[in-house]
C-alpha positions in Angstrom: 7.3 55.1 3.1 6.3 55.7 6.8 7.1 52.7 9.3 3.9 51.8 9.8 2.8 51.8 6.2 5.5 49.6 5.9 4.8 47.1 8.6 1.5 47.1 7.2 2.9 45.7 4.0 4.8 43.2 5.8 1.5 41.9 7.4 -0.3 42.0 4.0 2.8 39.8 2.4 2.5 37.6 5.4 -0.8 37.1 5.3 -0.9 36.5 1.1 1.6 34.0 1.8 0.2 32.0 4.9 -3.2 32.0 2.1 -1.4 30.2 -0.7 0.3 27.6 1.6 -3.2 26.9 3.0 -4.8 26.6 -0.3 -2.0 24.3 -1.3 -1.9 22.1 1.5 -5.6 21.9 0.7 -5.1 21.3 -2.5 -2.4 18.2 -1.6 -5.1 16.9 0.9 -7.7 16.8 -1.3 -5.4 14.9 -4.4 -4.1 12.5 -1.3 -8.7 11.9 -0.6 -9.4 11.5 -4.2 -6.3 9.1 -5.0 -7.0 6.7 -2.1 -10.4 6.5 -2.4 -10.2 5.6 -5.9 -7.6 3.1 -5.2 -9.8 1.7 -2.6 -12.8 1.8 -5.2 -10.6 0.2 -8.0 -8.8 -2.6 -5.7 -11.6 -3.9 -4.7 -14.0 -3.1 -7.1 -16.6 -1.2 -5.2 -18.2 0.4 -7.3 -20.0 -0.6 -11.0 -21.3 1.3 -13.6 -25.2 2.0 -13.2 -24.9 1.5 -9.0 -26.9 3.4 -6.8 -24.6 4.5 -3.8 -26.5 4.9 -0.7 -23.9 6.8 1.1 -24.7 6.8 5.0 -24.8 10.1 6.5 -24.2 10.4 10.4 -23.0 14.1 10.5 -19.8 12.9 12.1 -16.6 14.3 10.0 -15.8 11.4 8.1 -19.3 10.3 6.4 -18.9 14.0 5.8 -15.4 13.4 3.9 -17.0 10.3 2.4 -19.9 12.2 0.8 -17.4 15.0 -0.7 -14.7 12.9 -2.0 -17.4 10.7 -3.9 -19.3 13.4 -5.3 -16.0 14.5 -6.6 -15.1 11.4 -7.8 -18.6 11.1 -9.6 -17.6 14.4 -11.6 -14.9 12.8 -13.3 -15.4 8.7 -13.4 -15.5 7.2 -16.5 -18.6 5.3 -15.4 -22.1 6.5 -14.2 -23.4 6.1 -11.2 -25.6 7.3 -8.7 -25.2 8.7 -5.1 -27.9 9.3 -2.3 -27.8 10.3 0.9 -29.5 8.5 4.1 -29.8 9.5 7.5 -31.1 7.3 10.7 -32.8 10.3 13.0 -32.9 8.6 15.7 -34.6 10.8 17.8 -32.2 11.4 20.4 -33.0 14.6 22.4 -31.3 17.9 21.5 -30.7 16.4 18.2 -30.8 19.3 15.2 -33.1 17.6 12.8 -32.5 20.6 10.8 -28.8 20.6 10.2 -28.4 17.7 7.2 -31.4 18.2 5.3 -30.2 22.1 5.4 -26.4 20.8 4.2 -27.6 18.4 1.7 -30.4 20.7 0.3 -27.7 23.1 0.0 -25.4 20.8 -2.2 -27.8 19.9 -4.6 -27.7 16.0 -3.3 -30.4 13.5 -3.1 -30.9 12.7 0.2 -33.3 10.4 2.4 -34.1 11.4 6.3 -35.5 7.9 8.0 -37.2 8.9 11.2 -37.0 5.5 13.3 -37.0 6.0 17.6 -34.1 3.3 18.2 -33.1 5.9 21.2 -36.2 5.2 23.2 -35.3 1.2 22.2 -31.9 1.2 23.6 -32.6 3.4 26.6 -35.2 0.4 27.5 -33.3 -2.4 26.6 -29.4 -1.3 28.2 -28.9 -0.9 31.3 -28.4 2.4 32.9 -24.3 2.6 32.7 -23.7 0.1 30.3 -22.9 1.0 26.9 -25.1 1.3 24.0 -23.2 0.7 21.0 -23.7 -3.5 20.1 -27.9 -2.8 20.6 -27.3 0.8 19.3 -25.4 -0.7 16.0 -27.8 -3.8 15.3 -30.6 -1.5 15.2 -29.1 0.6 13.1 -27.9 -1.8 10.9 -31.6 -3.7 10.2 -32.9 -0.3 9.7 -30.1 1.4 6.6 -30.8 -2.0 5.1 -34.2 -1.8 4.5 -34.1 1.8 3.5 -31.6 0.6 0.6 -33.8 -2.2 -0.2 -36.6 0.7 -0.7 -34.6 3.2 -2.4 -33.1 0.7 -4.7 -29.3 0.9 -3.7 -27.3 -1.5 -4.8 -24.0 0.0 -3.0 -24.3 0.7 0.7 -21.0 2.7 1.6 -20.0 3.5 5.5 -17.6 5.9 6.9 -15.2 3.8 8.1 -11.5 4.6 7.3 -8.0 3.1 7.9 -7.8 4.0 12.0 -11.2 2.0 12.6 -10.1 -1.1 11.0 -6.6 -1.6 12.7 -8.8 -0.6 16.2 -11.5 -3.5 15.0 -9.1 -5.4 14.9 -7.5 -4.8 18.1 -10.4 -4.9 19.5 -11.2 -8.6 18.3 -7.4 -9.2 19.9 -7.8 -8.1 23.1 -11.4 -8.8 23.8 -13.1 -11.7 21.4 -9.9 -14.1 20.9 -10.0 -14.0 16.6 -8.3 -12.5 14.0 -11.2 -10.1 12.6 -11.5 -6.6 11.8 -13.3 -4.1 9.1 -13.4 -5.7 5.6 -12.9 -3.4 3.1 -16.0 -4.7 1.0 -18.5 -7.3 2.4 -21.9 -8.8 1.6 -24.7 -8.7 4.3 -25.7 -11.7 6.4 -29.0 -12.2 4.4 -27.1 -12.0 0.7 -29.1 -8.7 -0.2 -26.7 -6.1 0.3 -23.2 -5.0 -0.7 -21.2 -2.4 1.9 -18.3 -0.8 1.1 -15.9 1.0 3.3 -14.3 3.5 0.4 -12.4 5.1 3.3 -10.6 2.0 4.4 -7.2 3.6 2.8 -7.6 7.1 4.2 -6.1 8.0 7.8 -8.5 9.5 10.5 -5.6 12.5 10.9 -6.8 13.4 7.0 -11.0 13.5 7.7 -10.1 15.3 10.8 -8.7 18.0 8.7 -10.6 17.9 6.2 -13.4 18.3 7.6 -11.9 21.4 9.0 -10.8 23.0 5.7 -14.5 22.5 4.4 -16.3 23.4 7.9 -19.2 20.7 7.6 -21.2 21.0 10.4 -20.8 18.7 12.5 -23.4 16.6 15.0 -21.6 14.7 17.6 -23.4 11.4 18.8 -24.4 11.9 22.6 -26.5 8.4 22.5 -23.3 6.3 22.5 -20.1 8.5 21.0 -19.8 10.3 24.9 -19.8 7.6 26.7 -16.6 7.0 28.9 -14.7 3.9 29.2 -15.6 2.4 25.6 -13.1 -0.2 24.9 -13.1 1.4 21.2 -12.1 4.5 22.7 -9.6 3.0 25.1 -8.0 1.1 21.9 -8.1 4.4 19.6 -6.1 6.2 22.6 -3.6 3.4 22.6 -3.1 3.4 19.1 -2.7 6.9 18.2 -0.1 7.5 21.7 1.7 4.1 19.4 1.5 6.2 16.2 3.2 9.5 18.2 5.9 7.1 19.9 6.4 5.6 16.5 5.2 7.1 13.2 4.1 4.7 10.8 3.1 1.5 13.0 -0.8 2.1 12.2 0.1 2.1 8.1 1.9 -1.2 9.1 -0.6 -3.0 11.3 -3.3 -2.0 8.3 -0.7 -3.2 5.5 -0.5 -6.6 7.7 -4.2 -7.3 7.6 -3.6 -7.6 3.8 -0.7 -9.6 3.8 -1.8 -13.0 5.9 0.2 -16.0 6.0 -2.1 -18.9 7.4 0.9 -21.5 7.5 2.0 -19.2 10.2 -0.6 -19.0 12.6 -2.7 -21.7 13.9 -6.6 -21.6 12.2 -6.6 -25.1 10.9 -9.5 -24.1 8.8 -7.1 -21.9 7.0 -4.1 -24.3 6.6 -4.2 -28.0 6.6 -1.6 -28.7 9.8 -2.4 -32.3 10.1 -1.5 -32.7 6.5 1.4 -31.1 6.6 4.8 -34.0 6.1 7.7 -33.0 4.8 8.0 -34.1 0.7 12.3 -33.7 0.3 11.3 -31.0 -2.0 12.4 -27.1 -1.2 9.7 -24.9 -1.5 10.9 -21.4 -1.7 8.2 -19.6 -0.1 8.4 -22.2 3.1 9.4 -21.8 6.3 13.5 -20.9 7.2 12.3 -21.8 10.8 15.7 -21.2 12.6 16.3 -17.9 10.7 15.9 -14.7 12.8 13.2 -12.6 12.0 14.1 -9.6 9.7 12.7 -6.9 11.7 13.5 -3.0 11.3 16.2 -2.3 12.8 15.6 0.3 15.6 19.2 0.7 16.7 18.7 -0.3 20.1 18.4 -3.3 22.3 16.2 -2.7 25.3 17.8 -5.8 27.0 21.1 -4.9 26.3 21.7 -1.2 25.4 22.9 0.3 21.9 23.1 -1.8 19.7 27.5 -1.9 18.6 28.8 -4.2 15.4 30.5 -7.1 16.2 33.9 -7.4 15.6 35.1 -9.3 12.9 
């Protein structure tokens, strides 16, 4: 065999092999979707047999992954239900009115376009400078509701997944002064609609990638998503330079919001404070308040160097 007949071989080999390890990191990322979604669905019971899922369609990456992983999800439940697809044009300029009908069309999935000029709206009503997203959102928000009210959903699902609700939350730290973030599963204001966030499981790190693998194509928001300085943005930044520093602390933040203690904080709508006198019974879920906290140990003390065992 001549050298380069043989380095040519090598290549080929290479290359067959880099192929199979991306099919079956695909393969592990699609499983990981499928199984937290449904865990999502099942914990908190989003989804019914006979529903009508109006799935809201932005043609950002993860209402993208949303769509997908349902449709797959729909193959194989063992109930029935339906899936449609909506989309608020909103008629911002340069926007390709074209590309989600095309995508949708091409998928074989019932869809809805609603045509509603909220752009002009906000550009009137905001400021030059200021951002867009609270007007942006409520007139959004009025818009998808009526459209499931006229397509007959009883299921309105959003793309939200786990990174948005540990920022939402953040975000109602830092800037609103309450405990309040995403809920996984809510009812609207006015008691029509049910919204579900099937995502809420799923990190943004896996409907980055993949919507990379499946090459959906994409159409970035320029009304609101551009827009510098965005506290949501500032947050996001914080919390994913966190995750790098420290693997794991947004899985531990979002496994928090489900694990509330209201004798420990101070909502006395939660936990009856004034009521509170001590009985001369132990109650073994109470408060050890002069334990230490059991925190992971990190094996250092910032105030006082490595931490070294005591001596006996």
């Amino acid at each position: 065999m001549h050298i380069d007949e043989a380095a040519d071989e090598a290549t080929a080999t290479a290359a067959a092999h880099d192929t199979r390890k991306a099919e079956h990191e695909a393969h592990k990322l699609e499983k990981r979707l499928c199984r937290e979604v449904g865990r999502a669905i099942i914990d908190y019971d989003m989804i019914e047999d006979g529903d009508k899922v109006m799935v809201c369609l932005s043609g950002g990456k993860d209402s993208y992954t949303l769509l997908d992983i349902l449709l797959k999800l729909q193959r194989r439940a063992p109930i029935h239900f339906e899936i449609v697809a909506v989309n608020l044009d909103q008629k911002q300029p340069g926007f390709p009115e074209h590309v989600l009908p095309d995508y949708l069309t091409r998928i074989g999935v019932d869809f809805h376009i609603e045509n509603q000029d909220t752009y002009s709206v906000v550009k009137r009503l905001v400021p030059e400078g200021k951002t867009t997203c609270s007007v942006c959102s409520r007139l959004r928000r009025a818009i998808l509701y009526r459209v499931a009210s006229e397509l007959g959903a009883t299921k309105v699902a959003l793309g939200h997944h786990r990174d948005d609700i540990v920022t939402t939350l953040l975000l109602n730290l830092f800037y609103g002064g309450r405990m309040k973030g995403m809920p996984p599963k809510l009812v609207s204001d006015d008691g029509k609609h049910v919204v579900i966030r099937p995502l809420c499981h799923v990190s943004e790190k896996d409907t980055r990638r993949w919507s990379e693998l499946q090459d959906f194509p994409i159409i970035p928001c320029n009304l609101c998503g551009s827009q510098d300085g965005l506290q949501r943005v500032v947050v996001g930044e914080m919390l994913r330079e966190w995750e790098k520093k420290h693997p794991g602390r947004i899985e531990s933040m979002f496994r928090a919001m489900g694990h509330v203690v209201p004798s420990h904080l101070m909502d006395q709508k939660l936990y009856d404070f004034k009521g509170a006198h001590a009985t001369g019974i132990a109650d073994p879920h109470g408060d050890h308040a002069f334990d230490p906290e059991v925190l992971p140990q990190t094996g250092w003390a910032p105030s006082r160097g490595p931490v070294r065992p005591r001596p006996n």
